[in-house]
N, C-alpha and C positions, 0 to 999 in steps of 0.2 A: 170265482167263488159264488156259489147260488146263496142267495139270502133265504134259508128255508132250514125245517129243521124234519127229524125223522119224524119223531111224538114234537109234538108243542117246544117240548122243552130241551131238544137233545138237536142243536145247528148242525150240519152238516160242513166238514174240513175239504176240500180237494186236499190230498197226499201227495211230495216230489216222491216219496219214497225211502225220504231220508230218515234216518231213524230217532236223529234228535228231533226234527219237526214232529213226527208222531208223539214222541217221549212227551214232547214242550204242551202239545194239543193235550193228552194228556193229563198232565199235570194241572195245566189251567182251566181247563174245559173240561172236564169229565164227563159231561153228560152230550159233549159233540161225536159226532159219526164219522169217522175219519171214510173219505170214499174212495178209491181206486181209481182215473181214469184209463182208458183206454191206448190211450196214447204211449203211458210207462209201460203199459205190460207188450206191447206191437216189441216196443224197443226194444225191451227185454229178450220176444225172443228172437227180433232181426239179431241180436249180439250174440245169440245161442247159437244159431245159422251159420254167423260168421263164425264163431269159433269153430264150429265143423268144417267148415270148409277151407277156413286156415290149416286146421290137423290135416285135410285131407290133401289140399295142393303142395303139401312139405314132404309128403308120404310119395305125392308122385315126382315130386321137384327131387326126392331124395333116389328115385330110381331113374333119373335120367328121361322119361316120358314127356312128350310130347303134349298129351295129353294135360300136361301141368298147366300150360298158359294157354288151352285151353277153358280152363276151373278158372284161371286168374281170369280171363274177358267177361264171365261168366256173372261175376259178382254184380252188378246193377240189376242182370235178369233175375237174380234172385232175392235181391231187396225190393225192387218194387212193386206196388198192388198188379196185380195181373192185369184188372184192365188195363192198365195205363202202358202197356210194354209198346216198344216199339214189333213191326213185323222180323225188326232182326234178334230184338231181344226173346220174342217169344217163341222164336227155331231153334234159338237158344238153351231155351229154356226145357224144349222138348226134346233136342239132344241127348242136354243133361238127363233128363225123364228114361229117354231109350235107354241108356248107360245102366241106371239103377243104384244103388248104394247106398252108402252113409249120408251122402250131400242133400238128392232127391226126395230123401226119408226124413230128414232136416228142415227141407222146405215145405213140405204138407205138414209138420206141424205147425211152423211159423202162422200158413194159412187156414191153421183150424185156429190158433190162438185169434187169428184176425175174424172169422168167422164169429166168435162167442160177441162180437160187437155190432153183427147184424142187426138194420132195424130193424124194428117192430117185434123185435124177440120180448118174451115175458119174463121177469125175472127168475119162474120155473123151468121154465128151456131154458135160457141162459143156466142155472144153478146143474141140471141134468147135463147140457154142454160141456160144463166144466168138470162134471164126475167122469165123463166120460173121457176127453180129455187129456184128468190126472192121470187115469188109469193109463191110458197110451203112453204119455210120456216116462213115468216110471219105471214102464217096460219097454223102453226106446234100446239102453245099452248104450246110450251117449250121455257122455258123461255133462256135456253142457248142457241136454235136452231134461237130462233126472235134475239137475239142480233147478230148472226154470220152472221142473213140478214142484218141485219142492218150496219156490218162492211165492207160486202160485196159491199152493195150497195154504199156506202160511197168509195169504194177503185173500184168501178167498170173501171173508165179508167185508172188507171196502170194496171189491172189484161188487160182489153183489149191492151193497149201497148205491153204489154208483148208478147201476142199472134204475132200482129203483124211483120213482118219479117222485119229484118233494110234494110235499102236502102244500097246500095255501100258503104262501108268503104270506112271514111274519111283518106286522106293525112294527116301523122303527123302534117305537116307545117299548114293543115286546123286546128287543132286540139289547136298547139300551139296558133295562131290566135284568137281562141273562146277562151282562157286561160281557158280550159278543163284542160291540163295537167299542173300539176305546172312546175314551173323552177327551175331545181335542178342545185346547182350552188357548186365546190368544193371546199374545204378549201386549 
């Protein structure tokens, strides 16, 4: 949690996501900034990904293909960051690519979602990334790609928060003040 706030007065929250902790922020802070990182929305949409491509090795599992466990060895080359693949993961990966489809079309979005978290982006590219983006995935046709638009766009000003750099860290005493930080008091 950064000790910092948007204006003077308004702390910044990191977010799990969860809807009571936003509710709870909320309710007791009102004038805090609930921020989005990066990390929930990756997740969010490696889980979209998977769910494509669970639909889609049951689809071919269900025609008797070959090709099935194929998609099943598949699944690490499409979870993780590209750089990092191995030379078998990433023949893999371009296999898949050759192929074409639901899967392939699943994982370029995952890595534009990972993309909007490039350094040194400005919170205006970042904000234009992300329109650009919604627009794609809404018009994916996959049912688990429109719902992570839909989450996205729903969460769009903490993910922007996020991005945003805090102003000056606040003085404890400001801190105490805003009753940001509890009062720990000993026995």
């Amino acid at each position: 949690m950064r000790a910092a706030s948007a204006p003077r007065s308004s702390p910044r929250s990191p977010s799990t996501w969860a809807r009571g902790y936003a509710k709870s922020v909320r309710e007791h802070a009102p004038q805090a900034v609930i921020c989005i990182d990066n990390y929930h929305i990756v997740q969010l949409a490696t889980k979209a990904l998977d769910e494509v491509r669970c639909e889609h090795w049951n689809e071919l599992r269900g025609a008797g293909e070959r090709a099935a466990q194929q998609l099943k060895d598949a699944r690490w080359s499409l979870f993780k960051n590209p750089a990092d693949l191995t030379d078998r993961q990433a023949d893999t990966l371009a296999a898949l690519h050759a192929t074409g489809g639901k899967v392939p079309r699943a994982w370029a979005m995952k890595e534009l979602v990972r993309a909007i978290f490039a350094p040194g982006l400005t919170v205006a590219a970042v904000a234009e990334l992300i329109g650009w983006l919604l627009a794609r995935l809404s018009r994916s046709r996959l049912k688990p790609l429109v719902r992570l638009g839909r989450t996205i766009r729903k969460h769009r000003d903490g993910i922007l928060a996020a991005r945003r750099p805090p102003p000056a860290a606040l003085d404890f005493r400001d801190l105490r003040r805003q009753r940001v930080l509890p009062v720990v008091g000993w026995a």
